[in-house]
C-alpha positions as CSV (number, residue, x, y, z in Angstrom):
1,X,0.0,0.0,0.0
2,X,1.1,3.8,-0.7
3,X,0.0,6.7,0.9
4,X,0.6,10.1,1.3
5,X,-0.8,13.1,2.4
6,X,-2.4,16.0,0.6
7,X,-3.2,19.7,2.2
8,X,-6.6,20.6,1.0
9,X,-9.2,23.6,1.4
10,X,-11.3,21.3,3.6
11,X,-8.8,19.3,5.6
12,X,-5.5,16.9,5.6
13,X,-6.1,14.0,3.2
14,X,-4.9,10.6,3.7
15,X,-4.5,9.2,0.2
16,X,-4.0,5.4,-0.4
17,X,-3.3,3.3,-3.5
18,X,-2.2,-0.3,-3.9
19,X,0.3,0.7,-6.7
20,X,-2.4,0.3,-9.0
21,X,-5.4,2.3,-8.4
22,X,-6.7,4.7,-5.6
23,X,-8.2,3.0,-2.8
24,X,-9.3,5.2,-0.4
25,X,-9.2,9.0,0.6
26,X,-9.4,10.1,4.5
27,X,-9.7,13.0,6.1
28,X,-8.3,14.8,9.2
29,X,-7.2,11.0,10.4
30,X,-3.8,10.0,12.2
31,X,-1.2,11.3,10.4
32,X,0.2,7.5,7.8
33,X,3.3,7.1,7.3
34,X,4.3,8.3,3.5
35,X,5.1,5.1,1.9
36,X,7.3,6.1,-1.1
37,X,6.3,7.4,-4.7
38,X,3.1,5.7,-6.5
39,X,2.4,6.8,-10.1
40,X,-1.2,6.7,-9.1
41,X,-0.8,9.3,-6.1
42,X,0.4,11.6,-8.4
43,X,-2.4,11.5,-10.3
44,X,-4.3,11.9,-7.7
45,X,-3.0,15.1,-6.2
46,X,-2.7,16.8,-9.8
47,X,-6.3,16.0,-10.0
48,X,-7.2,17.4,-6.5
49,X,-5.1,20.5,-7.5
50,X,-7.4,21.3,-10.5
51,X,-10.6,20.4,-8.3
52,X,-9.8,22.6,-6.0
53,X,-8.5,25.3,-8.4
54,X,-11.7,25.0,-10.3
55,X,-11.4,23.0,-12.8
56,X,-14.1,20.5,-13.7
57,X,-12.3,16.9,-14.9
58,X,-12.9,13.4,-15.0
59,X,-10.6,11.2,-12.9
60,X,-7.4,10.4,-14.4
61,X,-6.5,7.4,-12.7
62,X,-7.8,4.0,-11.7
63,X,-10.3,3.7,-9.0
64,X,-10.8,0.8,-6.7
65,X,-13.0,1.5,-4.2
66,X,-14.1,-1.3,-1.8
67,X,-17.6,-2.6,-1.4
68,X,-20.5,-4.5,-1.9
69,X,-22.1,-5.2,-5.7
70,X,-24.9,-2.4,-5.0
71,X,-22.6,0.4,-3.3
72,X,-20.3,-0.4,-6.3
73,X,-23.5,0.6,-8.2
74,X,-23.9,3.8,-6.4
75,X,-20.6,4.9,-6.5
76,X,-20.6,4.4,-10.4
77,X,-23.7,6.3,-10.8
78,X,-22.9,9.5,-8.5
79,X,-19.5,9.5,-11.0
80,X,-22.7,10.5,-13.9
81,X,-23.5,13.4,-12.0
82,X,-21.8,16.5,-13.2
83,X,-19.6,18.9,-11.4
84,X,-21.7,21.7,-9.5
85,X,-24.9,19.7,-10.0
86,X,-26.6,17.4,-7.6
87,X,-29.1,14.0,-7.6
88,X,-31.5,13.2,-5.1
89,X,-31.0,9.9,-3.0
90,X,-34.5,9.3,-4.3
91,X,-33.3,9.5,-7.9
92,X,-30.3,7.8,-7.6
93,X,-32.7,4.6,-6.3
94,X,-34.8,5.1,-9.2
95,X,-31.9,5.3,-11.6
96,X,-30.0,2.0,-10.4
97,X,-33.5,-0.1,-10.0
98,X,-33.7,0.2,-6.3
99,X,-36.3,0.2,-4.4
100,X,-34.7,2.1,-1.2
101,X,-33.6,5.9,-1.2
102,X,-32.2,5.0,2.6
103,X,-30.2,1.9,1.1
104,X,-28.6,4.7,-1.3
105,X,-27.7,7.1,1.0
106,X,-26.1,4.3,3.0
107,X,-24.1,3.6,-0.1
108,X,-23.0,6.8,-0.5
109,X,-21.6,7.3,3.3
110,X,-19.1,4.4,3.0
111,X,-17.7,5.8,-0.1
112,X,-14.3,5.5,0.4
113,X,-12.8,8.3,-2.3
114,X,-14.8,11.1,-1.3
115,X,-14.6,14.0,-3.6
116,X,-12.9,12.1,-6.8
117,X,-16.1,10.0,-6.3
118,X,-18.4,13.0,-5.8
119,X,-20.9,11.9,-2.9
120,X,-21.3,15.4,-1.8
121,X,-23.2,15.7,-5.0
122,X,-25.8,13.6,-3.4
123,X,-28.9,15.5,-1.6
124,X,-31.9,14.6,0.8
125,X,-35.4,15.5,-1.1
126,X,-35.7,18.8,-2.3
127,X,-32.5,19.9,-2.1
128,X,-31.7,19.6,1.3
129,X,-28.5,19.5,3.0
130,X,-28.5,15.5,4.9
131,X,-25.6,13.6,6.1
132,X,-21.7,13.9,4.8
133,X,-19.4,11.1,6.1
134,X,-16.8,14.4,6.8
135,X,-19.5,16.3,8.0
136,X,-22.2,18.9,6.7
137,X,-19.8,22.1,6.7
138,X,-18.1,20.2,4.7
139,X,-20.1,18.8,2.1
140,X,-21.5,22.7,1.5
141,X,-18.3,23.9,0.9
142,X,-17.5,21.9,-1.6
143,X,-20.7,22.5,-3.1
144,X,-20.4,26.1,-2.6
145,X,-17.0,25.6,-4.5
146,X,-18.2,23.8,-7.4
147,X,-20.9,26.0,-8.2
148,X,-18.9,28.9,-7.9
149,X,-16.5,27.4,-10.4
150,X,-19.1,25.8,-12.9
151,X,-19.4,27.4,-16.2
């Protein structure tokens, strides 16, 4: 495993890969060990540099995030939503033939690459503001940020 740690707008993140693909992004945990250079953690912080500087771009490395069949489902689909728009948990369930906006929005806190895999996209019925893994504060600013830098 390789990690390493990226200084962001909304926190420290803890950035993992297996050598291969990005695994899993933390935030504000214990302080991991830097395990060495990874191709793929590049990647990943030159993509979270143009995210944060505005810049509205599909992932440019391998993602492996670890779950079930149906979060992998979820996780896929909230990849469809653009930057600085959101999706319902209701329409997501709709959308991916489930009967369950609760089972959705379960889904979508155990993402494990927050941001790159844009769960903060995700809102309660009628726009509202519901739970963020990282917290609410959070999850608005990072709405607040992509729809300040949506064209």
């Amino acid at each position: 495993m390789y990690c390493c740690q990226y200084l962001s707008p909304v926190g420290r993140l803890s950035l993992v890969s297996d050598g291969i693909s990005l695994t899993e992004i933390t935030i504000d945990g214990p302080v991991t060990a830097e395990t060495g250079e990874c191709a793929v953690l590049r990647q990943a912080q030159n993509w979270l540099d143009a995210y944060f500087g505005g810049e509205a771009r599909p992932p440019e490395m391998p993602l492996s995030p670890r779950g079930t069949e149906f979060q992998q489902r979820v996780w896929a689909y909230l990849q469809t939503i653009p930057f600085g728009s959101t999706c319902t948990y209701g329409e997501i369930a709709r959308e991916i033939g489930c009967c369950s906006a609760q089972a959705v929005g379960q889904a979508v806190g155990a993402n494990p690459i927050a941001i790159v895999i844009p769960c903060h996209r995700c809102v309660g019925a009628g726009g509202k503001l519901t739970g963020y893994a990282w917290g609410i504060e959070k999850k608005e600013w990072l709405r607040n940020h992509e729809r300040r830098n949506c064209i």
